[in-house]
N, CA and C atoms as an extended XYZ file, in Angstrom:
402
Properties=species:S:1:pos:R:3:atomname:S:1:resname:S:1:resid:I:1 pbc="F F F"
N        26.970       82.404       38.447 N   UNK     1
C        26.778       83.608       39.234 CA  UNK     1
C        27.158       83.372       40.702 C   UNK     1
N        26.672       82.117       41.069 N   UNK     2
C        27.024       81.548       42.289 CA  UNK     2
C        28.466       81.522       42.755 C   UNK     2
N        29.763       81.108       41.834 N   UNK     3
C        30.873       80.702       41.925 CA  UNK     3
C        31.791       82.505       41.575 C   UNK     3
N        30.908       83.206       41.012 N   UNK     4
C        31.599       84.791       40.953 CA  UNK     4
C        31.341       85.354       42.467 C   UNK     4
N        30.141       85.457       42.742 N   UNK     5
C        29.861       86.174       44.320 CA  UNK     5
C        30.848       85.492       45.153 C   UNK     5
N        30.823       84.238       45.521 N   UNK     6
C        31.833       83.774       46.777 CA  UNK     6
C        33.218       83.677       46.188 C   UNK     6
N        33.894       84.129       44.828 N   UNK     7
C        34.946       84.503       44.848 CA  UNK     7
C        35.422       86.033       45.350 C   UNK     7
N        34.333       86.897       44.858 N   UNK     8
C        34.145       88.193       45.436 CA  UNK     8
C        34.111       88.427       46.492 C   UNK     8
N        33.576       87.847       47.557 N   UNK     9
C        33.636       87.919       48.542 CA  UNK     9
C        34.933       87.160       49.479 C   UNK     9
N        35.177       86.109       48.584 N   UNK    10
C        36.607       85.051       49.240 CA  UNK    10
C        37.745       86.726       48.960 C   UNK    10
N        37.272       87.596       47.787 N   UNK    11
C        38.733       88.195       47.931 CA  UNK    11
C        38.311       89.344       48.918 C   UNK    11
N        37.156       90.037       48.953 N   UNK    12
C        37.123       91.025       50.173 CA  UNK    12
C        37.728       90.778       51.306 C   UNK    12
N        37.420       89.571       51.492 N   UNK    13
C        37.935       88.917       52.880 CA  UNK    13
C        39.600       88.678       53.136 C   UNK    13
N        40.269       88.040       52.318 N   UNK    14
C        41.256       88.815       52.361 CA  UNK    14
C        41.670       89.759       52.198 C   UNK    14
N        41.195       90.916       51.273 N   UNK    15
C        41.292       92.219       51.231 CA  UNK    15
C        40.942       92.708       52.426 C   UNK    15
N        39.927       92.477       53.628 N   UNK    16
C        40.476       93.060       54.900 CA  UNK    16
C        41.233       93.023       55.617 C   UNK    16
N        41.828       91.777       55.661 N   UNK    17
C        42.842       90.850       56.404 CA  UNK    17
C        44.121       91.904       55.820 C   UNK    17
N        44.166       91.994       54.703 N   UNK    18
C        45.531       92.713       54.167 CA  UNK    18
C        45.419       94.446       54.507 C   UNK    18
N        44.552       94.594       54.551 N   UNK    19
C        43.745       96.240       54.401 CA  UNK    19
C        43.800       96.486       56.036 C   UNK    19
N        44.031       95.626       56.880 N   UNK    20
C        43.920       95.883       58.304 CA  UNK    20
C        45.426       95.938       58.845 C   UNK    20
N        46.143       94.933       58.043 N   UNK    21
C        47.497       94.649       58.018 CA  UNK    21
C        48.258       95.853       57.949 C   UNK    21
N        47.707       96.421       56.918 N   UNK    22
C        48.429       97.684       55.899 CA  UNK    22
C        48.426       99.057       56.752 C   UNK    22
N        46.876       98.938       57.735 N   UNK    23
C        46.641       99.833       58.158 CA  UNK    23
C        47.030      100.165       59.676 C   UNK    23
N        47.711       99.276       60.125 N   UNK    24
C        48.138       98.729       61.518 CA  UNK    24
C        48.726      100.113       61.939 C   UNK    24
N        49.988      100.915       61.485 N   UNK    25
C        49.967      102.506       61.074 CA  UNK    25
C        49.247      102.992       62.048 C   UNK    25
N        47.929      103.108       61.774 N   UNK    26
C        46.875      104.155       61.846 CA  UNK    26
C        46.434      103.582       63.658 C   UNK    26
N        46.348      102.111       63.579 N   UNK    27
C        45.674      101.479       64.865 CA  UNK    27
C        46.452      101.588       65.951 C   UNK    27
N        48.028      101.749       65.587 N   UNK    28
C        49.320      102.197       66.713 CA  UNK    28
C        48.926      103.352       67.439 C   UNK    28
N        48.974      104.114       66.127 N   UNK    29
C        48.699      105.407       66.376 CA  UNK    29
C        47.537      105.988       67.790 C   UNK    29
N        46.417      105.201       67.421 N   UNK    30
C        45.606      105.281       68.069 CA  UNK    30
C        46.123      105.070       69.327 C   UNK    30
N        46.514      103.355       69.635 N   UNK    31
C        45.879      103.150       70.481 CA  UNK    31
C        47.602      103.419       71.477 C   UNK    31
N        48.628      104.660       70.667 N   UNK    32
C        49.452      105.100       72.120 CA  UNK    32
C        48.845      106.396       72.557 C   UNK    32
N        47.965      106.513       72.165 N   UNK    33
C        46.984      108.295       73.108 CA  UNK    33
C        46.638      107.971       74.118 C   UNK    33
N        46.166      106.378       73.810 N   UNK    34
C        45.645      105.895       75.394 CA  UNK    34
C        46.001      105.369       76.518 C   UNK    34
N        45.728      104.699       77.811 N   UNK    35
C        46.406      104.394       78.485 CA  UNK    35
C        46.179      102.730       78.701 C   UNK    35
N        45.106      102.503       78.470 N   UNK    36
C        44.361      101.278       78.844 CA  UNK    36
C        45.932      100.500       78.215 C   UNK    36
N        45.617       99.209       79.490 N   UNK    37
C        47.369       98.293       78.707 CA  UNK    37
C        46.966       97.304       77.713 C   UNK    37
N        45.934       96.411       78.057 N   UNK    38
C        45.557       95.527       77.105 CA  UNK    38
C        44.946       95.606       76.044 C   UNK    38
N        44.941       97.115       75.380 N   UNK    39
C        44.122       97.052       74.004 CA  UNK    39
C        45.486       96.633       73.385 C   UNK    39
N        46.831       97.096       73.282 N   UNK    40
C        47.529       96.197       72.408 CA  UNK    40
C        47.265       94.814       72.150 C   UNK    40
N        47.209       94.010       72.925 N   UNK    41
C        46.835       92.280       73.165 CA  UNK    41
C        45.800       92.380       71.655 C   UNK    41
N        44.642       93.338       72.271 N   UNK    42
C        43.012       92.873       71.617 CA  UNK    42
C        43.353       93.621       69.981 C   UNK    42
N        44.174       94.595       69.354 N   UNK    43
C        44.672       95.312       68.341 CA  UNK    43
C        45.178       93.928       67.518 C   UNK    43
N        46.428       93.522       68.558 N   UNK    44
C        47.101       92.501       67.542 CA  UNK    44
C        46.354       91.139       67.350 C   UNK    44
N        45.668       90.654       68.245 N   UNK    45
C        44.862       89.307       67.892 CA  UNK    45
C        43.873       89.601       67.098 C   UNK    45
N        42.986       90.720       66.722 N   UNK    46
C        42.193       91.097       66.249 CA  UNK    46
C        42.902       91.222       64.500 C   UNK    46
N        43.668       91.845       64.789 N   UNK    47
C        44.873       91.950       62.847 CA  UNK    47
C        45.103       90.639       62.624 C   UNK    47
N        46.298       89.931       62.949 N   UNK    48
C        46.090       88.154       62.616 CA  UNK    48
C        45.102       87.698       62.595 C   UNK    48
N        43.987       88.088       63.061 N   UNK    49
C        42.539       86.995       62.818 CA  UNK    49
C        42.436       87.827       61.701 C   UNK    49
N        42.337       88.798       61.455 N   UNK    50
C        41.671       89.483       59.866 CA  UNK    50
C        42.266       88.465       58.778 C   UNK    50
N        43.843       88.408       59.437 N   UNK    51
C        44.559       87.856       58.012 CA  UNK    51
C        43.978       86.082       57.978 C   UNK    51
N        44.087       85.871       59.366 N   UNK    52
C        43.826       84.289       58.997 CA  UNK    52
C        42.742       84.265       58.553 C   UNK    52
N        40.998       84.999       58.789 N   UNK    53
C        40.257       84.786       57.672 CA  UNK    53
C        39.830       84.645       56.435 C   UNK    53
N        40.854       85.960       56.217 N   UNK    54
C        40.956       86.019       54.926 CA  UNK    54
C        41.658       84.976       54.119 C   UNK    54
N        42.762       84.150       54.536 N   UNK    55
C        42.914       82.644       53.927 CA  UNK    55
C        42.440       81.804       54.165 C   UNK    55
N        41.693       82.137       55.079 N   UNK    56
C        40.903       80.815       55.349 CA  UNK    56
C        39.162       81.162       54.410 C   UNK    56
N        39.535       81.952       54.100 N   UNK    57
C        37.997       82.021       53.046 CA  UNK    57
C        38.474       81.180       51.959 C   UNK    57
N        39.519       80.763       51.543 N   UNK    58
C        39.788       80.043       50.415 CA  UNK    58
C        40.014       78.222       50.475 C   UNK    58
N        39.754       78.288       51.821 N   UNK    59
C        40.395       76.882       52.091 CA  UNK    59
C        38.871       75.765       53.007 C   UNK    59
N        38.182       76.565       52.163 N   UNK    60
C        36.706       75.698       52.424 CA  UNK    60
C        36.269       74.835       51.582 C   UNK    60
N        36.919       73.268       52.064 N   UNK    61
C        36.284       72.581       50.904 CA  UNK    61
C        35.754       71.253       51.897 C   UNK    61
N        35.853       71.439       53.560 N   UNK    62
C        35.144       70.427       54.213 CA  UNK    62
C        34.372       71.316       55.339 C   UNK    62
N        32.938       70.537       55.740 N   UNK    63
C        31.960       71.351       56.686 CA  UNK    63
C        33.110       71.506       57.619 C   UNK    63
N        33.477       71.050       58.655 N   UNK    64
C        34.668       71.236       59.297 CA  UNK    64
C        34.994       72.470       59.055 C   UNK    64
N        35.788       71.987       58.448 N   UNK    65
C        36.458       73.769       57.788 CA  UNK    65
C        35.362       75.581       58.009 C   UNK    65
N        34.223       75.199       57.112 N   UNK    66
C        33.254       75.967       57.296 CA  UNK    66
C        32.753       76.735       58.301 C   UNK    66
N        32.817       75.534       59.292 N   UNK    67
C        31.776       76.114       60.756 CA  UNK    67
C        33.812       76.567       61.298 C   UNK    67
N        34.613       76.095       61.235 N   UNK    68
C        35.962       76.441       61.822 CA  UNK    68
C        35.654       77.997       61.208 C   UNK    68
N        35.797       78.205       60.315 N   UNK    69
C        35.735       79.777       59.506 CA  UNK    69
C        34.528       80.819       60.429 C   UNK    69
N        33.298       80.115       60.140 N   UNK    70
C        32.468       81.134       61.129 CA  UNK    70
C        32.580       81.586       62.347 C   UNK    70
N        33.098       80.261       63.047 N   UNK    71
C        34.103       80.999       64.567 CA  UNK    71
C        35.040       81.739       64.447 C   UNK    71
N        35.652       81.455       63.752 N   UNK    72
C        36.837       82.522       63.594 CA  UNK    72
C        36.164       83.617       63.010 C   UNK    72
N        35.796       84.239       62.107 N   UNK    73
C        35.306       85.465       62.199 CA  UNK    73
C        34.713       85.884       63.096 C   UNK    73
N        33.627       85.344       64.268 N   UNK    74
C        32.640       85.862       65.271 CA  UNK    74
C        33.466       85.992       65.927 C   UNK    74
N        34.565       84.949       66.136 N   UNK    75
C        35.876       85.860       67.093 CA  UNK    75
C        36.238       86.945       66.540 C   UNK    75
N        37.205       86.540       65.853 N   UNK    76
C        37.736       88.239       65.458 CA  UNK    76
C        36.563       89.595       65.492 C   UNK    76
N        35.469       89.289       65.122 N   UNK    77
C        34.735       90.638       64.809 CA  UNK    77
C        34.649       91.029       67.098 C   UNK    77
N        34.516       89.588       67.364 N   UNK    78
C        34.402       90.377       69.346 CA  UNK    78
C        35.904       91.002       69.406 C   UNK    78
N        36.764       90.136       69.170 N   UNK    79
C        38.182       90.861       69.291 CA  UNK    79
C        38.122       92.545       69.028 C   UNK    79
N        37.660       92.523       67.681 N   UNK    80
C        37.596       94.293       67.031 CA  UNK    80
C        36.661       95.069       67.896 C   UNK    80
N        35.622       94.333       68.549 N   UNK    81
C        34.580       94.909       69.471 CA  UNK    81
C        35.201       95.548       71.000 C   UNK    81
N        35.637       94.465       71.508 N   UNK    82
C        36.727       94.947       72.698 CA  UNK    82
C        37.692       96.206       72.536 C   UNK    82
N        38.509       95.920       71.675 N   UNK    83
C        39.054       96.822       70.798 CA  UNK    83
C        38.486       97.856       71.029 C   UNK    83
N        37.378       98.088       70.238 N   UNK    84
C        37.194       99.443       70.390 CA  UNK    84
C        36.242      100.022       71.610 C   UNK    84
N        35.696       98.894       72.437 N   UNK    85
C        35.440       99.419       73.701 CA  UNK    85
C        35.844       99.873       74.793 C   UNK    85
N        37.531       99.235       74.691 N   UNK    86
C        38.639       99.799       75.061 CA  UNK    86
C        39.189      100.919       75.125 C   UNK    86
N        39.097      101.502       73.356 N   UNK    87
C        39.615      102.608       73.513 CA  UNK    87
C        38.155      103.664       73.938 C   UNK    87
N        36.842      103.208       73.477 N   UNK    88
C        35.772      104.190       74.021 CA  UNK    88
C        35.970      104.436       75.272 C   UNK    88
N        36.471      103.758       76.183 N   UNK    89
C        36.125      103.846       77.381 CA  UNK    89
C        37.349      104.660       77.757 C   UNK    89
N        38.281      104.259       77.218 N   UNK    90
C        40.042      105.196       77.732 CA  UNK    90
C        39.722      106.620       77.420 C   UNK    90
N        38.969      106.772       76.088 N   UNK    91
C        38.719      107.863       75.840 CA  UNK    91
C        37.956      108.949       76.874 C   UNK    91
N        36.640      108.382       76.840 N   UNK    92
C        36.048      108.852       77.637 CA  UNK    92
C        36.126      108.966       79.221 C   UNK    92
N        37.777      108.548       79.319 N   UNK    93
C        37.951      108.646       81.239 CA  UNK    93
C        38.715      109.840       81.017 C   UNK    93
N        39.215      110.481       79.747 N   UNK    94
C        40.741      111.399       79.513 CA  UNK    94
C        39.986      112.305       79.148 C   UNK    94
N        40.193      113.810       79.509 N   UNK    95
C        40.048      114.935       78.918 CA  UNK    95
C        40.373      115.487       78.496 C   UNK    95
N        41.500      115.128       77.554 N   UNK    96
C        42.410      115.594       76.309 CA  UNK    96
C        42.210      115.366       75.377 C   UNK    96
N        41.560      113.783       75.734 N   UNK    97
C        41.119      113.273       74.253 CA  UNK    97
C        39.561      112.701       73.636 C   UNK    97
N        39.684      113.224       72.366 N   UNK    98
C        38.390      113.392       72.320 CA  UNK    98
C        38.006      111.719       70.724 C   UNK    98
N        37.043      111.057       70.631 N   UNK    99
C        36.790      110.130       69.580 CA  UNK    99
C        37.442      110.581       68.529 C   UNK    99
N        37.350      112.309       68.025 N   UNK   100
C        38.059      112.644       66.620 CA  UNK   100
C        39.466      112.249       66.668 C   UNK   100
N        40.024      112.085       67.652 N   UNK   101
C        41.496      111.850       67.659 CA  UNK   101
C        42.039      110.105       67.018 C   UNK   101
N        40.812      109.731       67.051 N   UNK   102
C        41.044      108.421       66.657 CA  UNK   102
C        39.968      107.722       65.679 C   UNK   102
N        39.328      108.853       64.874 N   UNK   103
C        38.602      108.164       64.059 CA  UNK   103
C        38.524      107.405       62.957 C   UNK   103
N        39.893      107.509       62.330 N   UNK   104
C        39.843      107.020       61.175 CA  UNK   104
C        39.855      105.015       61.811 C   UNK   104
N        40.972      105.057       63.146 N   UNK   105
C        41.315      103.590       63.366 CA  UNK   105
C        39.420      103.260       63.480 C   UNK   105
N        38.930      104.003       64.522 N   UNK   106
C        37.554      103.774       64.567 CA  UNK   106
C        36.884      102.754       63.762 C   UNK   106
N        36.655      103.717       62.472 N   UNK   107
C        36.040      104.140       61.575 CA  UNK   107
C        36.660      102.262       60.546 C   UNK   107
N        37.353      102.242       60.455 N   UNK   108
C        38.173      100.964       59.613 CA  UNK   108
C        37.785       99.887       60.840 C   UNK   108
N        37.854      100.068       61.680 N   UNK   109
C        37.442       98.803       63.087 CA  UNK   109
C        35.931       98.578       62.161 C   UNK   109
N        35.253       99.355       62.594 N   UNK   110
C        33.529       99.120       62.136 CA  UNK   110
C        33.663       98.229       60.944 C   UNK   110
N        34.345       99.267       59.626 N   UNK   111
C        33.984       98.634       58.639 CA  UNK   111
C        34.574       97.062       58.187 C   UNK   111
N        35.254       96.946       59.093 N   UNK   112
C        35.860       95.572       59.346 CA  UNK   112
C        35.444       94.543       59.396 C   UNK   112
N        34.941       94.563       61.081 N   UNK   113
C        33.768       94.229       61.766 CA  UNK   113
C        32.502       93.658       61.002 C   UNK   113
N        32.097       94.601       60.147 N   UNK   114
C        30.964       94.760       59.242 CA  UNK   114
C        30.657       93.446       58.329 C   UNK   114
N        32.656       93.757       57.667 N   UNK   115
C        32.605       93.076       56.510 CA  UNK   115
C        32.900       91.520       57.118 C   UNK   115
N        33.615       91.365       58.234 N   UNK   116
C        33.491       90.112       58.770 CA  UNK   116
C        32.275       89.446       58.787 C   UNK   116
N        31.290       89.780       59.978 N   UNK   117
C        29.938       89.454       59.522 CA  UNK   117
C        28.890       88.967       58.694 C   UNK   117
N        29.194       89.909       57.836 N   UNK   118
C        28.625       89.809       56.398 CA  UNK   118
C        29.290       88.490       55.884 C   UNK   118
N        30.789       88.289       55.970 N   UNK   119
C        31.328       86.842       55.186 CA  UNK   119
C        31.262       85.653       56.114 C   UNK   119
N        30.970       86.132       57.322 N   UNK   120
C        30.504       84.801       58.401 CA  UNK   120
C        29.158       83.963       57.991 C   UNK   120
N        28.498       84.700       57.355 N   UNK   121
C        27.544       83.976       56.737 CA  UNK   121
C        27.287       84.155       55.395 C   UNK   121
N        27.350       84.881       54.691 N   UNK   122
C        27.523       84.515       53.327 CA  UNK   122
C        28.191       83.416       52.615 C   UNK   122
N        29.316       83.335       53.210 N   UNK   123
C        30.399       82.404       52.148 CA  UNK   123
C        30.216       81.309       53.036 C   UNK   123
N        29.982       80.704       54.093 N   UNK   124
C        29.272       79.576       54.446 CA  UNK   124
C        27.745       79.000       53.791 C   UNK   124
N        27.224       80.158       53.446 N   UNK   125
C        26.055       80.124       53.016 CA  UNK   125
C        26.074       79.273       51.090 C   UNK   125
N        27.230       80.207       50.465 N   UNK   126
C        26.979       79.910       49.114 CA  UNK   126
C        28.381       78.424       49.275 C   UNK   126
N        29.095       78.216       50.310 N   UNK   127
C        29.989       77.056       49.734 CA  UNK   127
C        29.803       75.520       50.391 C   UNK   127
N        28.477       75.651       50.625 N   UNK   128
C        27.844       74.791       52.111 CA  UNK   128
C        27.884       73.316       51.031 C   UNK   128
N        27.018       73.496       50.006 N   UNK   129
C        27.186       72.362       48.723 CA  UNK   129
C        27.951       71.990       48.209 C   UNK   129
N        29.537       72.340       48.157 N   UNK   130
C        30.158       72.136       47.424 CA  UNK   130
C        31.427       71.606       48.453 C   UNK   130
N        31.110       71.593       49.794 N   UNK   131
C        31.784       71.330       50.733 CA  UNK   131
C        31.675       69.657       51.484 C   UNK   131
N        32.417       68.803       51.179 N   UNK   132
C        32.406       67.372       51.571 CA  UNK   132
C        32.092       67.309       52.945 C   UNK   132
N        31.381       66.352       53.115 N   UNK   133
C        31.080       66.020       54.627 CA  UNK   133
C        31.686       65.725       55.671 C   UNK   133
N        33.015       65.729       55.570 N   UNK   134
C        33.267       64.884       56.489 CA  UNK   134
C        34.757       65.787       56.676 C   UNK   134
């Protein structure tokens, strides 16, 4: 049961990484309404970290590795955080534009975010034993 959940979860995790990839589209979109310059920077480091987590959920077989993985997600999930404080804030200086204009990128940031989290400690959690010391 142990070895089904952290495969399930090893594939969510790339399934965001790819699902963020896919959706990049939608995050352009967004973020040319605005003006702010450096949310591109925090958009694209934030997408490559999705993807590198997501392979790197598979490539845990030393503690090393492990605690390397949990930083990297707590990064990426601040990356997605900036991100979208970025655009909250661009938003809310413009009076043209309103959060609905950009909710769906929103809306996929969060659940991102979310699911990062959630595998920052979970899959450290269930592959901690099976992971060599050294």
């Amino acid at each position: 049961m142990k070895e089904w959940i952290l495969k399930t979860l090893r594939g969510i995790a790339l399934a965001n990484g790819f699902g963020q990839l896919a959706m990049s589209q939608v995050h352009i979109l967004a973020i040319t309404k605005v003006f702010e310059k450096s949310i591109g920077f925090y958009l694209f480091f934030y997408i490559i970290f999705c993807l590198l987590t997501g392979f790197n959920a598979f490539l845990l077989e030393k503690r090393t590795g492990i605690i390397f993985f949990v930083a990297i997600n707590w990064l990426t999930a601040v990356a997605g955080y900036v991100y979208l404080h970025l655009l909250r804030t661009d938003i809310a200086n413009q009076e043209t534009l309103t959060l609905v204009d950009v909710q769906l990128s929103w809306s996929l940031v969060i659940v991102s975010i979310v699911i990062l989290l959630i595998n920052s400690l979970a899959i450290p959690f269930l592959s901690w034993g099976q992971a060599k010391s050294s």
